[in-house]
C-alpha positions in Angstrom: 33.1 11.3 21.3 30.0 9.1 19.8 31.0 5.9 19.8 31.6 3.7 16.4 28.2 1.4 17.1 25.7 4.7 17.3 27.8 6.3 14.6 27.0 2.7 12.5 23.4 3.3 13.5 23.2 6.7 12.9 24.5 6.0 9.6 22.2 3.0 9.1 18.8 5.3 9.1 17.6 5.5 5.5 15.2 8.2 6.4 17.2 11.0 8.2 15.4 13.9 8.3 12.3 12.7 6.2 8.7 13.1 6.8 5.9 10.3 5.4 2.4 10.5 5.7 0.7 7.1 5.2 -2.6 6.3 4.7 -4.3 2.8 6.0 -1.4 3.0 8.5 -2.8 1.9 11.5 -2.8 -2.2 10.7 -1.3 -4.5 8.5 1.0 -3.7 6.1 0.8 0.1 6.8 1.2 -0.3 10.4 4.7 -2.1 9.6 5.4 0.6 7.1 5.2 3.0 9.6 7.1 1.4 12.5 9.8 0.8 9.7 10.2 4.0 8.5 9.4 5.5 11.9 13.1 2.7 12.9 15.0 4.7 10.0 14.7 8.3 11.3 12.0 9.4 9.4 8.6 11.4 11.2 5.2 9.4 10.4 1.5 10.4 10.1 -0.4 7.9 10.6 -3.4 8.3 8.5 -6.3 6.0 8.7 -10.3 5.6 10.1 -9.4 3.1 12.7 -8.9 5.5 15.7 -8.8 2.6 18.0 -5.2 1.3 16.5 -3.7 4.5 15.1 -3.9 7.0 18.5 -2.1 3.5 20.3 -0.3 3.5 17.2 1.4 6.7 17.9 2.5 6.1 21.8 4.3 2.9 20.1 6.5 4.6 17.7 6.9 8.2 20.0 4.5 11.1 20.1 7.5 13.1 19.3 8.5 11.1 16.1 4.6 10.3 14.9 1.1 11.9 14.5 -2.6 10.2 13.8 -4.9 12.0 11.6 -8.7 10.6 11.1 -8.4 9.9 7.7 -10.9 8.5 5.1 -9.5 8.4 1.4 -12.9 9.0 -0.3 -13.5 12.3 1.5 -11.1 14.9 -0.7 -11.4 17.4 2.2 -9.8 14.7 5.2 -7.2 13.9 2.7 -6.8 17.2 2.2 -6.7 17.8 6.2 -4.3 15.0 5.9 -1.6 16.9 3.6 -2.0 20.3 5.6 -2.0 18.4 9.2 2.3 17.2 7.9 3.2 20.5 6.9 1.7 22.3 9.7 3.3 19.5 12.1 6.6 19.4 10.5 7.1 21.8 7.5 7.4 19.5 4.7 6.5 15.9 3.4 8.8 13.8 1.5 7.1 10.4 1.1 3.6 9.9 0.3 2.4 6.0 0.2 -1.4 5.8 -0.5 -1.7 1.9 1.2 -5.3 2.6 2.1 -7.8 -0.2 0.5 -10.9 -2.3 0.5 -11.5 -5.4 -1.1 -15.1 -6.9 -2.3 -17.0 -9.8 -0.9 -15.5 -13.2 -3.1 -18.4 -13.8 -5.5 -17.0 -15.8 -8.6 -19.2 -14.9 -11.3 -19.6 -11.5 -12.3 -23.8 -11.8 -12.7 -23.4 -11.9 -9.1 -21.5 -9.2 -8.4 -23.2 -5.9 -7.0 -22.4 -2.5 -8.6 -22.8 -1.1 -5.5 -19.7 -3.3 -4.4 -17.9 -2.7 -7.5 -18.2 1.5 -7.2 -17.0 1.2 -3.4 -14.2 -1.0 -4.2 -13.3 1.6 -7.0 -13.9 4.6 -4.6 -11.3 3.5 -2.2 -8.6 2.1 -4.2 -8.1 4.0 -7.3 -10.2 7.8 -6.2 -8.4 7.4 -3.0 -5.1 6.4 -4.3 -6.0 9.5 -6.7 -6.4 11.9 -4.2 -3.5 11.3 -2.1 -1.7 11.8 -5.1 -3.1 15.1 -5.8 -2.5 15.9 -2.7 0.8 15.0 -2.2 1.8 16.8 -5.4 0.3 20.1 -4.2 2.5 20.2 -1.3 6.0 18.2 -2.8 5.7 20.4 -7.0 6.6 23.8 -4.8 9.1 22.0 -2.8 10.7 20.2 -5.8 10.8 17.0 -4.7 9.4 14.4 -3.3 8.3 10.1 -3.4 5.2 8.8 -3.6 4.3 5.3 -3.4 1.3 3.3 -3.5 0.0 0.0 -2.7 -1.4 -1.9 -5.6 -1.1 -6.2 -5.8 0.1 -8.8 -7.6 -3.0 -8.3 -9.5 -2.2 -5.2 -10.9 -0.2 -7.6 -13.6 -2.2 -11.1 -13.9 -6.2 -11.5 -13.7 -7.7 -14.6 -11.9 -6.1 -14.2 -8.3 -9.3 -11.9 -7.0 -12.7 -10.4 -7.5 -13.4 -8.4 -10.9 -13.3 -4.7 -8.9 -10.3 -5.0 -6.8 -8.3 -6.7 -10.2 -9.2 -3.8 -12.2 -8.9 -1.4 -8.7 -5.0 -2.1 -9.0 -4.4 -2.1 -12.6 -6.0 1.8 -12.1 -3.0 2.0 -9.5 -0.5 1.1 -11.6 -1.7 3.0 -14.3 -2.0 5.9 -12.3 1.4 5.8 -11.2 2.9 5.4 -14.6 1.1 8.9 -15.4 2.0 10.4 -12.6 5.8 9.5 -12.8 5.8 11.2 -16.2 3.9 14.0 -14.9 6.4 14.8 -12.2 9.5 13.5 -13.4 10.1 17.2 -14.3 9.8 18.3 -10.4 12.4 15.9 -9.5 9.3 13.7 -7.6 9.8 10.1 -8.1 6.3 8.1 -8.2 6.3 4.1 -8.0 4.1 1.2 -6.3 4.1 -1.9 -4.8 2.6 -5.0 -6.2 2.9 -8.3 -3.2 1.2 -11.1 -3.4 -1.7 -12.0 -1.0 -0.3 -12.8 3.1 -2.0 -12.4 6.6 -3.3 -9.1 7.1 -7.0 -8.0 8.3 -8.4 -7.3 4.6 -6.9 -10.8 3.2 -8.4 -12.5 6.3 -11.5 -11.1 5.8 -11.4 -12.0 1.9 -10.4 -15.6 2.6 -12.8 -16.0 6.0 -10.0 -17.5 7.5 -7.0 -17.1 9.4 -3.7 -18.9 11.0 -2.9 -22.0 9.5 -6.4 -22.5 7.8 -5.4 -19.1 5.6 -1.8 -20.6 5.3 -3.1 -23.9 4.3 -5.5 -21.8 1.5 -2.5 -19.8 0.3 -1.1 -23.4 -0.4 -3.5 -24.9 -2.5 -4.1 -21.3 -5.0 -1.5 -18.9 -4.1 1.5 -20.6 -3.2 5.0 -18.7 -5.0 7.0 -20.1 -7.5 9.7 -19.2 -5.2 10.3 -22.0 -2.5 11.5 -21.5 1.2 10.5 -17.9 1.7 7.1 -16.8 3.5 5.9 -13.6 2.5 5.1 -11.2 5.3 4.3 -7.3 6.1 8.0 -6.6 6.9 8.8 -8.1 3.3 6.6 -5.3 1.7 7.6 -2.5 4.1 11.1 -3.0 3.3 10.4 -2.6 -0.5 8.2 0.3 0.4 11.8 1.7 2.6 14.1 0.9 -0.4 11.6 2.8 -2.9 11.3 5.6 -0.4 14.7 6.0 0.3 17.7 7.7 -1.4 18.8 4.2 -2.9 16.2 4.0 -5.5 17.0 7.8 -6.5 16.9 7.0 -10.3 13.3 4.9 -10.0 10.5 6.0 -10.9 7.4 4.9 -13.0 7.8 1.5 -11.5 6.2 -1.5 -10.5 7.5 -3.5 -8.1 6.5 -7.0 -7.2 6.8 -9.0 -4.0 5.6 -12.1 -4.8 8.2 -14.6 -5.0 7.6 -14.9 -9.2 4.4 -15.8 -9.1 2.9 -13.5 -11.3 5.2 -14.7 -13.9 4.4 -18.7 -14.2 2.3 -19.6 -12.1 -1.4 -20.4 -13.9 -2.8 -21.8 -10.4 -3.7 -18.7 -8.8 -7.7 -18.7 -10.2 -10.1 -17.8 -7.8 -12.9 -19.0 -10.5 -11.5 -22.5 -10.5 -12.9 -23.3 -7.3 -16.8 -22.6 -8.8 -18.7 -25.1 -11.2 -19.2 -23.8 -14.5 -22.6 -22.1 -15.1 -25.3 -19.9 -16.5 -26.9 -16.6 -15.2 -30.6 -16.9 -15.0 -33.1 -14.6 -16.9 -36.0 -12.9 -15.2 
């Protein structure tokens, strides 16, 4: 007879029986993601183009429980691979989350800004937010049912707090998600994202040039929540991504959900621009 403690535990798993595939999964807050959902019983393909962290990745949270696909998000056909690689591994996907992004070098005027930047930036987070969507919805319509999330920002609601791409990268998420939902509300598939506020992972590092306590001392000064005594961290976002993906948010869709301690709704320091001297472009 099982005892009451693995009974409480089996009980406990939010994801029985689930299958996710998530993209950028192989660092930051999609690595945490993973080994969260991977903790609550469901099966996780790791999806990414760091082959170096998600292969490792997968001997972490069980080859049995977890697969790595070679994934870039701009290339329709890997994302397609992607898609086909979770049914063909274990008939079925249940939760799409589309975490995969790239953020722009921090140039505070836009006269500076390359286009280049700005379509790559653009390629990534809202074509490749797109196409796991598409994806995703291929597979889950059929099946009648189905969650997908996506990653967007804080940003997706307030302008100021980064660069002019990956500001209007995330309001594309959100307003891609709000389409969606409506779109496949009639399948039963429930379509929502994830807006945090900026914390320590490798593309906020590499935005801010710094890390450890020089990129806590920087969140500080320009990003600091109106919330006091809390520290905003991976795990916080991968629990909001469990809680959407899970049967507790059954009647949520179409949503937005922020992780960023208020912020977003009264607090006018977080301006990037601040910080360069007013100025004109120059003419050739």
């Amino acid at each position: 007879m099982a005892s009451s403690s693995s009974l409480l535990s089996a009980a406990c798993k939010r994801l029985e029986g689930k299958v996710a595939l998530i993209t950028g999964a192989a660092s930051g807050i999609g690595e945490c993601t993973a080994k969260l959902f991977s903790k609550h019983g469901a099966k996780v393909v790791i999806a990414d183009i760091q082959d170096n962290l998600g292969h490792p990745l997968t001997k972490t949270l069980g080859e049995n429980n977890s697969t790595y696909v070679h994934c870039d998000v701009t290339n329709e056909d890997q994302v397609k691979n992607a898609v086909d690689k979770t049914i063909a591994t274990y008939g079925k996907l249940d939760i799409m989350m589309n975490n995969a992004a790239f953020i722009d070098r921090k140039n505070t005027r836009i006269w500076d800004n390359e286009t280049s930047d700005f379509e790559r930036v653009l390629k990534v987070n809202v074509t490749g937010v797109f196409l796991g969507m598409k994806h995703a919805a291929r597979v889950m319509v059929p099946a009648r049912s189905g969650c997908i999330i996506s990653t967007a920002s804080m940003t997706s609601g307030m302008g100021g707090a980064a660069t002019h791409a990956y500001t209007c990268s995330k309001h594309a998420v959100l307003g891609l998600t709000r389409n969606l939902a409506v779109e496949l509300g009639r399948y039963g598939i429930r379509v929502n994202c994830l807006s945090p506020n900026i914390m320590q992972t490798p593309l906020a590092r590499k935005f801010m040039g710094s890390e450890g306590a020089d990129f806590e001392k920087s969140l500080s000064l320009h990003w600091q929540s109106n919330l006091q005594g809390v520290s905003l961290g991976v795990d916080d976002v991968a629990n909001a991504a469990l809680y959407l993906a899970s049967d507790d948010a059954k009647c949520v869709s179409g949503h937005n959900l922020f992780i960023d301690g208020g912020q977003s709704i009264c607090n006018s320091g977080s301006n990037m621009f601040a910080e360069s001297e007013p100025a004109q472009p120059h003419y050739i």
